[in-house]
C-alpha positions as CSV (number, residue, x, y, z in Angstrom):
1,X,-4.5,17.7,7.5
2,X,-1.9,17.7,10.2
3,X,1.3,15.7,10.1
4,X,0.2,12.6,12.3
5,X,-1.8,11.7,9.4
6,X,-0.8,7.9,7.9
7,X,-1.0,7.9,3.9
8,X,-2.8,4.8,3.0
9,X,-1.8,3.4,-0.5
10,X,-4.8,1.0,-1.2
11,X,-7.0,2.6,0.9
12,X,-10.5,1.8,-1.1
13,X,-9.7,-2.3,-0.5
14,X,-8.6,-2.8,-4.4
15,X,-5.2,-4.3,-3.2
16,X,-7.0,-7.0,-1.5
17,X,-9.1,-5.3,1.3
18,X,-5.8,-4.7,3.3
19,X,-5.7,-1.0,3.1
20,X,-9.5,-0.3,3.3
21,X,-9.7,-2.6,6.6
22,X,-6.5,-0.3,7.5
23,X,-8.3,3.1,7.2
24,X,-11.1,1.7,8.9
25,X,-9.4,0.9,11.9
26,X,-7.1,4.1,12.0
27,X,-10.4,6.0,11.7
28,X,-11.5,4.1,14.7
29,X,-9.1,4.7,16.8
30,X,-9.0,8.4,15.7
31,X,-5.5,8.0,13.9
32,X,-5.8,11.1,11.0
33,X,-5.9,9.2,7.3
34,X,-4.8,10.5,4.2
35,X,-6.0,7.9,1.3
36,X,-4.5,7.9,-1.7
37,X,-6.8,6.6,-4.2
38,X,-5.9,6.1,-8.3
39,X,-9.0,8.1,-9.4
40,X,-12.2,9.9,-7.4
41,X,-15.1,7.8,-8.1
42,X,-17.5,6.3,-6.0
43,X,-14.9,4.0,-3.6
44,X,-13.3,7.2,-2.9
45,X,-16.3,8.8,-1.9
46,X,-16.9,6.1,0.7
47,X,-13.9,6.9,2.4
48,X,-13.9,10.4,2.3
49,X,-17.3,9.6,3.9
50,X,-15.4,8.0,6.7
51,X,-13.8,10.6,7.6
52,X,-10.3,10.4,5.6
53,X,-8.9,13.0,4.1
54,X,-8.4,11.7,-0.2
55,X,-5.8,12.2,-2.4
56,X,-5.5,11.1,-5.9
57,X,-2.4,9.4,-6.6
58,X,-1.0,6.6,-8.0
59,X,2.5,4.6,-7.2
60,X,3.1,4.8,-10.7
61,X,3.7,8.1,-10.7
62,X,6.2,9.7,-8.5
63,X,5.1,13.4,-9.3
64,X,1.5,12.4,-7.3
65,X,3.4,10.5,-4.6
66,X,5.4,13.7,-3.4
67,X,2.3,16.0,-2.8
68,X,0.2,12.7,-0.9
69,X,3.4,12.2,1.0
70,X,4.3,15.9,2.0
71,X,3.7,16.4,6.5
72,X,3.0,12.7,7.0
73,X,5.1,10.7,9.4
74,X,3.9,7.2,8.8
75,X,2.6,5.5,5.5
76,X,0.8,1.9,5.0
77,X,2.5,0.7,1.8
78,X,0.6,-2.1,-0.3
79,X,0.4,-3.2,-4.1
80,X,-1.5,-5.7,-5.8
81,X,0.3,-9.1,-6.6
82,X,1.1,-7.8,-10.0
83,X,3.8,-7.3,-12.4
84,X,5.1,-3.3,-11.8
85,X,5.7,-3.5,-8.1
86,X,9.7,-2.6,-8.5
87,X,8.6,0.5,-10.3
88,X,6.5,1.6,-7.6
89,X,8.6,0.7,-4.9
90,X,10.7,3.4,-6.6
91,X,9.0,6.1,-7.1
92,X,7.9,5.4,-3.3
93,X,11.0,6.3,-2.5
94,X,12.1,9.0,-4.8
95,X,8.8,10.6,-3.8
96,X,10.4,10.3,-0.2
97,X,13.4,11.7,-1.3
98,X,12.5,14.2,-2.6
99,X,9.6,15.6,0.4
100,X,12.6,15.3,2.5
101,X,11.1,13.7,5.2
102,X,11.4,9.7,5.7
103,X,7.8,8.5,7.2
104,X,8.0,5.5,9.1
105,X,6.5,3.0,6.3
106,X,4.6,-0.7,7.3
107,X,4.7,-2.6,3.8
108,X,2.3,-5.2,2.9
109,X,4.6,-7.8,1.1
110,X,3.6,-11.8,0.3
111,X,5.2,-14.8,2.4
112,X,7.3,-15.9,-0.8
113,X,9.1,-13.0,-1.8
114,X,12.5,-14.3,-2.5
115,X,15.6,-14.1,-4.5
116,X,15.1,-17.2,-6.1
117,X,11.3,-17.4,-5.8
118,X,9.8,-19.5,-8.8
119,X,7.4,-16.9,-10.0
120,X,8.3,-13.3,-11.1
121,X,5.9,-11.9,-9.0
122,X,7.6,-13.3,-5.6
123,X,11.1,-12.0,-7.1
124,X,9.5,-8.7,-7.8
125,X,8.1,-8.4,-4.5
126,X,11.6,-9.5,-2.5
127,X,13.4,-6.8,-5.1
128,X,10.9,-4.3,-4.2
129,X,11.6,-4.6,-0.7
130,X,15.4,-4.4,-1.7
131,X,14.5,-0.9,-3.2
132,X,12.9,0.5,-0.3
133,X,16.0,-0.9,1.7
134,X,18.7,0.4,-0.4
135,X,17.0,4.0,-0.1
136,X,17.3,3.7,3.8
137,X,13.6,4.1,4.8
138,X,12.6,3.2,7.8
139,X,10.3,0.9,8.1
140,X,8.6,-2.4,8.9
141,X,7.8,-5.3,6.2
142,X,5.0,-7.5,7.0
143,X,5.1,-10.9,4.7
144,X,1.6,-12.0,4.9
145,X,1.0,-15.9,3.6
146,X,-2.7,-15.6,2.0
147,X,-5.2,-17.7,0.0
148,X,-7.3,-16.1,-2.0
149,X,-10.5,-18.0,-1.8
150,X,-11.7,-16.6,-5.5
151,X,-8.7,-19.4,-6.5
152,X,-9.8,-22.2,-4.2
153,X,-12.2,-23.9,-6.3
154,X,-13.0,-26.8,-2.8
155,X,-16.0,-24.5,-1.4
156,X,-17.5,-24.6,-5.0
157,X,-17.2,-28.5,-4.8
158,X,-18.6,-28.6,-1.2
159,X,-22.2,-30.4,-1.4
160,X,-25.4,-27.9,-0.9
């Protein structure tokens, strides 16, 4: 694939839909994807089917980041709300590092991600950022506020 290809981390929607509604609309707009997907299974296979080219990869893992990374020029980055984001903020950018290049990166963050956020996850996600800012990417951090309607127990109460 050539080197306007985005990498899409989250690209088969198990981050919360973000990076499978991304590839989508990249696809759409005939924007070359490369998806990088934790295993090939059946939600890869739908994307493929779109049109994107896959790679298996996981953020975890550095050593898979620098081969999904290698020619692209701009990346979608997203992680779940989970413990481990620092980690794979890292290796984000040690894979970077060492490709040589420095994509221009968009990264899916969460409204709260402070210093002196209350829950580990929002610190996490604030020192993440810090990660990819000490290794001097370029890029763009988008601080969504969500509500994740699986948690909202209201519509369940809601009369038939």
């Amino acid at each position: 694939m050539s080197s306007d290809a985005v990498l899409v981390t989250g690209a088969t929607g198990g981050t919360g839909g973000t990076g499978a509604h991304v590839v989508r609309r990249l696809l759409e707009s005939g924007i070359p994807v490369r998806a990088l997907v934790r295993r090939h299974d059946e939600r890869a296979e739908r994307v493929a089917a779109l049109g994107a080219e896959v790679v298996v990869g996981d953020l975890n893992d550095y050593r898979t980041l620098v081969p999904a990374l290698d020619g692209v020029a701009q990346a979608y980055l997203t992680y779940p709300v989970d413990a481990g984001i620092v980690q794979a903020a890292a290796n984000y950018a040690e894979a970077v590092r060492e490709t040589g290049g420095n994509p221009r990166t968009v990264v899916m963050s969460m409204g709260p991600s402070t210093r002196t956020h209350p829950s580990h996850l929002g610190r996490g996600q604030w020192l993440s950022e810090e990660v990819l800012r000490w290794a001097g990417l370029d890029m763009t951090i988008l601080r969504m506020a969500a509500v994740f309607h699986e948690d909202d127990v209201r519509p369940a109460a809601l009369p038939p």
